[in-house]
C-alpha positions in Angstrom: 24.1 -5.9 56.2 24.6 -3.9 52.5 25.2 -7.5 51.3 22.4 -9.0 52.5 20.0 -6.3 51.1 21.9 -6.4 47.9 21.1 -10.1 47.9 17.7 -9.4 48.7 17.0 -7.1 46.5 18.7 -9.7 43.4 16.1 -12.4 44.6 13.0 -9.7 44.3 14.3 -9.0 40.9 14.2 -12.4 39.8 11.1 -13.5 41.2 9.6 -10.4 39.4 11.5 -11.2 35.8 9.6 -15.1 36.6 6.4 -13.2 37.0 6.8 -10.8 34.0 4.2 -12.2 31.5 7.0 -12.7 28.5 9.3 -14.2 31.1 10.3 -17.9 29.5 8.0 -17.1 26.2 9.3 -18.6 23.3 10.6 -15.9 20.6 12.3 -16.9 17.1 13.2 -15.0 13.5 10.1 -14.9 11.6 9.0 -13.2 8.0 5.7 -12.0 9.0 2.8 -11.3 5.9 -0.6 -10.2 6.0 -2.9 -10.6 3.1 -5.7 -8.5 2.7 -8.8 -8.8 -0.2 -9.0 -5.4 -2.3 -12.7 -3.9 -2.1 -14.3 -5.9 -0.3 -17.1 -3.9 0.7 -17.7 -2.7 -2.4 -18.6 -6.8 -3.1 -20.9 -6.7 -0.3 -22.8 -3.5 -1.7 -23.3 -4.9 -5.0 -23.5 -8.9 -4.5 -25.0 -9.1 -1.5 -23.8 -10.9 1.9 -24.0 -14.4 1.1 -22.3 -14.1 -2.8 -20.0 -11.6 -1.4 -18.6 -14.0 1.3 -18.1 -16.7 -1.1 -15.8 -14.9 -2.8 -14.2 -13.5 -0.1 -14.0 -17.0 1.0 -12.3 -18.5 -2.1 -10.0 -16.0 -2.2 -8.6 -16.7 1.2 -8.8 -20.4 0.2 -6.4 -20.0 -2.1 -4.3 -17.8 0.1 -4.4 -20.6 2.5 -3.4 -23.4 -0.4 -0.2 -21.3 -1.1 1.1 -20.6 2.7 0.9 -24.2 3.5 2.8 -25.0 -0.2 5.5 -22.9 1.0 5.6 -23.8 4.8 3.7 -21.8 6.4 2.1 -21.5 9.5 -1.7 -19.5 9.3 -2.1 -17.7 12.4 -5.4 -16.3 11.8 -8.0 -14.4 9.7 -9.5 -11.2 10.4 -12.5 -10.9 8.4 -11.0 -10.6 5.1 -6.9 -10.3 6.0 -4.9 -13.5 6.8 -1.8 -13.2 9.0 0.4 -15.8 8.9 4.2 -16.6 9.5 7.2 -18.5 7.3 10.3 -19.6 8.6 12.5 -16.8 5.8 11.9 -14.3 3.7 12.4 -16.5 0.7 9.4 -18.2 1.9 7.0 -15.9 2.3 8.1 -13.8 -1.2 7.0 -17.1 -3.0 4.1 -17.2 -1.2 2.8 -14.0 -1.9 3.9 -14.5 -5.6 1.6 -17.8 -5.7 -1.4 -15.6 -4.1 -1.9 -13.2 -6.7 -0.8 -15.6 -9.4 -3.6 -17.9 -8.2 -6.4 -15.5 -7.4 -5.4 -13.8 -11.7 -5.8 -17.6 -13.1 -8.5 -18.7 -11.3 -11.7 -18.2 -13.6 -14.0 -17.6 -10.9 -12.3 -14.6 -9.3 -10.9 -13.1 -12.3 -14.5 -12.4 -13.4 -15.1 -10.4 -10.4 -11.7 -8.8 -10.7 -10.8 -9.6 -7.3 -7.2 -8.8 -6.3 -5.5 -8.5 -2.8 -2.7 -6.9 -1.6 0.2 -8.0 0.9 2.5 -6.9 3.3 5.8 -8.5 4.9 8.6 -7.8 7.1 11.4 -10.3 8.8 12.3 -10.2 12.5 12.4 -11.1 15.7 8.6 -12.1 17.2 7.5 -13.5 20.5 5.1 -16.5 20.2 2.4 -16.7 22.4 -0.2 -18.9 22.7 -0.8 -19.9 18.3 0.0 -15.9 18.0 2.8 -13.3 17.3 3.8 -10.5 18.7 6.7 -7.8 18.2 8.0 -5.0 16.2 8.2 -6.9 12.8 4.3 -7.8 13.4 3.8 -4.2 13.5 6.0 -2.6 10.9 4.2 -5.8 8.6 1.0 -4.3 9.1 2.0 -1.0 8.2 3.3 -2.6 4.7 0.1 -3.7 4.0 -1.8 -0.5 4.8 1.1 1.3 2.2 0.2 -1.6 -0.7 -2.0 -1.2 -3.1 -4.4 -4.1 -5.3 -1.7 -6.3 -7.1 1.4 -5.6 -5.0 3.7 -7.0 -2.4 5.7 -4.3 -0.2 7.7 -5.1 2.6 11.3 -3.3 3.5 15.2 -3.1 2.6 15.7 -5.8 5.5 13.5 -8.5 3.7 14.6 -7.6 0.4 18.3 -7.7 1.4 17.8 -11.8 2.8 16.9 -12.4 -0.7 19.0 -14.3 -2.9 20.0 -12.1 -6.0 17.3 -14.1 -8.6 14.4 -12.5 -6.4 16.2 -9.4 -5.6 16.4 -8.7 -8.8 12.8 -8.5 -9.1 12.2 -5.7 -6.6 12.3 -1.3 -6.5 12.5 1.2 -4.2 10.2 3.7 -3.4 13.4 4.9 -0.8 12.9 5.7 2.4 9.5 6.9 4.2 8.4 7.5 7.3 6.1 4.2 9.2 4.0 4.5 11.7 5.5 3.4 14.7 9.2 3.9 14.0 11.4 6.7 14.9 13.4 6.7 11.8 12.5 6.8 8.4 12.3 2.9 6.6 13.2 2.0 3.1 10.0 0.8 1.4 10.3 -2.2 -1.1 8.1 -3.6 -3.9 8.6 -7.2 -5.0 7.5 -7.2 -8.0 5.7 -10.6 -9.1 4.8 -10.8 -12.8 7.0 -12.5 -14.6 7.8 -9.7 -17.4 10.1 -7.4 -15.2 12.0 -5.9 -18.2 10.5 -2.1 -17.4 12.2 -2.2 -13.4 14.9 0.3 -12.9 16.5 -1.9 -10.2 17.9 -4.4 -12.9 20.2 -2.2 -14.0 21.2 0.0 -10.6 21.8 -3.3 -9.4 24.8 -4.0 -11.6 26.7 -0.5 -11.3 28.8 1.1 -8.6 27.8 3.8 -6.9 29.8 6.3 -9.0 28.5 5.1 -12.4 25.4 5.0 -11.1 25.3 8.7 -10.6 26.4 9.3 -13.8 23.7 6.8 -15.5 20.9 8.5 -14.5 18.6 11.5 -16.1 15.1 12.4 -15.6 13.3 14.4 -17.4 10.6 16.4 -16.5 7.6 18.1 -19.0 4.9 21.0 -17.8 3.4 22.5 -20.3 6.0 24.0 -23.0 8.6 23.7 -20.2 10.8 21.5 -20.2 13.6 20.3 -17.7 16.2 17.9 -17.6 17.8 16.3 -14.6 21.3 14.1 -14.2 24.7 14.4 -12.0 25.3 17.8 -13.4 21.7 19.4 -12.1 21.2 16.6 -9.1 18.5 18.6 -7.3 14.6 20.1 -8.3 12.8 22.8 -6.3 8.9 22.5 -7.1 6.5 25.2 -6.4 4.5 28.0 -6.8 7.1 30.5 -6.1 8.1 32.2 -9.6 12.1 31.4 -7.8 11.4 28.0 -8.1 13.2 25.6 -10.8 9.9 24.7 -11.5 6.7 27.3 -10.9 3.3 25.7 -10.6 0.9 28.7 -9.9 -1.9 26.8 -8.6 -4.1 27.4 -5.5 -3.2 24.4 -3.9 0.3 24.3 -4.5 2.6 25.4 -1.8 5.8 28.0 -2.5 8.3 25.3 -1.9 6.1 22.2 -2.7 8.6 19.7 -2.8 12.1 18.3 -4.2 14.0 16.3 -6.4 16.8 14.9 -5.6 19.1 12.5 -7.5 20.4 9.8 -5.1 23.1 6.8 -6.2 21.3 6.4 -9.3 17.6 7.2 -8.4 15.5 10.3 -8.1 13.7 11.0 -5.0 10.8 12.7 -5.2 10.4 14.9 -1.8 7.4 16.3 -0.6 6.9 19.4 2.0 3.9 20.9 1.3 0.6 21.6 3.0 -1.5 19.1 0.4 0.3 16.4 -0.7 1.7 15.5 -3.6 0.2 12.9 -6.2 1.8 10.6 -8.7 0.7 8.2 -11.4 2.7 5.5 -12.6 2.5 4.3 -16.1 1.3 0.8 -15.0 -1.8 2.5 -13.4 -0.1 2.4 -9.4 -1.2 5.8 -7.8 0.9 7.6 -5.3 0.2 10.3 -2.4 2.5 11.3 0.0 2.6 14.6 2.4 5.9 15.2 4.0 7.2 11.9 2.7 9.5 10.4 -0.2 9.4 7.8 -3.1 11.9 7.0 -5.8 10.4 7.9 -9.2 10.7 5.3 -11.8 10.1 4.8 -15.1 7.1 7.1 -16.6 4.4 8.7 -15.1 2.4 11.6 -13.7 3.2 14.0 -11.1 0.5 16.7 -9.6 1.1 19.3 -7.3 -1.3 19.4 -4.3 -4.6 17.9 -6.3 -5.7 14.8 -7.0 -5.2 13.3 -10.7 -8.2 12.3 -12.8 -9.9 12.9 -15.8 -10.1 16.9 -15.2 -6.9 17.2 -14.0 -5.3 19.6 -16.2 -1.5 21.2 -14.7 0.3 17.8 -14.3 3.8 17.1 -14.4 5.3 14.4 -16.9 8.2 12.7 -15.8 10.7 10.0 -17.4 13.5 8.2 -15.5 16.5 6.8 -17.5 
């Protein structure tokens, strides 16, 4: 009798597993992007509709032109974001490389300064019916939300499928915490302009993990203070508390604002305050994170709990060696 209920029970299970709705649904590796036009409402407010779509339409045009050159398979647009699917990583890196190549050459867009930004991410996704689904889908949409106009960020599992020639051409921002994800993710930028000669991953790349301690220094300017970090002083306490290694007496600045830490070679900006923490990159990229963490890289501008513009006056210099 036990046998034949255990036998019934199996046979429910499997008529229930042939009646789940993924139940014989096809699922395969895929590098998942989306693309998405920078300021497009701001076209619409200023050009009007019609103008404003034309553009809008060209740009994904050529978005299109460069995911079928590289294989690609669209899956659809959303107003003015593509999502689409390649076959590797390798794929879809070259795509995104060709997009923003092809929108900065093309005469028509470049007058209106149009730009777009991308995210990607490689794994596992269910296909279903000319769509995707699955936790690479997801953690691919979140890249694009964290990407700014010109850029290309995806994680430490795409960048790692790259061969070393596109590796090469890639930095760390370390690891953050994504929406969705229990554990904190290593966020990447590939970097696509050709001149990559100012990227602190060129040379990381080549050391081990010893020298690269030793390689690295930042230092730090605030006013007439200044502060130098490297493997003899690997850690930074930022704040307004007069304890602090660095005291920023501002309103908006929390006692223990945030941290630097010196990591295999790079310096991890750390942030645990109430307001954020802003930075500026010497390229222009702009930075805020609140209980998060990015590597700091080359030159730029760090500011306690405010926002940086033109009447920002109690900012942080940093250089990375």
């Amino acid at each position: 009798m036990g046998i034949k209920n255990t036998f019934s029970s199996l046979l429910g299970w499997l008529k229930h597993e042939e009646s789940s709705p993924y139940a014989g649904k096809e699922t395969s590796p895929k590098t998942i992007m989306f693309g998405d036009v920078c300021g497009s409402t701001k076209l619409f407010e200023t050009l009007g509709d019609v103008k404003a779509r034309e553009i809008v339409s060209a740009t994904i045009d050529l978005m299109m032109q460069a995911v079928g050159k590289y294989q690609g398979v669209m899956i659809k647009t959303i107003g003015d974001e593509i999502m689409c699917t390649f076959d590797n990583p390798v794929s879809a890196t070259l795509a995104a490389s060709e997009m923003h190549k092809s929108i900065l050459t093309d005469s028509n867009l470049s007058y209106f300064n149009i730009k777009v930004k991308i995210g990607l991410q490689h794994g596992e996704v269910l296909l279903e019916d000319g769509d995707v689904y699955g936790d690479a889908v997801n953690v691919a949409a979140r890249m694009v939300s964290l990407s700014k106009a010109d850029q290309i960020i995806t994680t430490r599992q795409v960048r790692d499928e790259l061969p070393g020639e596109l590796r090469a051409k890639t930095r760390s921002y370390g690891k953050l915490n994504v929406k969705g994800k229990q554990e904190q993710m290593e966020v990447i930028e590939i970097i696509w302009e050709e001149d990559t000669s100012d990227l602190t991953m060129l040379p990381t790349q080549m050391l081990d993990k010893d020298q690269m301690g030793e390689a690295a220094s930042l230092t730090l300017r605030y006013n007439d203070i200044k502060i130098e970090m490297n493997a003899e002083k690997p850690n930074l306490v930022l704040g307004r508390d007069t304890a602090n290694d660095l005291s920023v007496d501002l309103e908006l600045v929390s006692r223990k604002h945030a941290n630097i830490e010196l990591r295999q070679g790079k310096f991890v900006l750390i942030d645990k305050s109430t307001n954020g923490t802003y930075v500026i990159t010497s390229n222009g990229q702009k930075f805020f994170i609140h209980r998060e963490e990015m590597a700091l890289y080359g030159r730029g501008i760090i500011s306690l709990g405010k926002d940086i513009n033109a009447n920002t006056t109690e900012m942080i210099y940093y250089k990375c060696v």
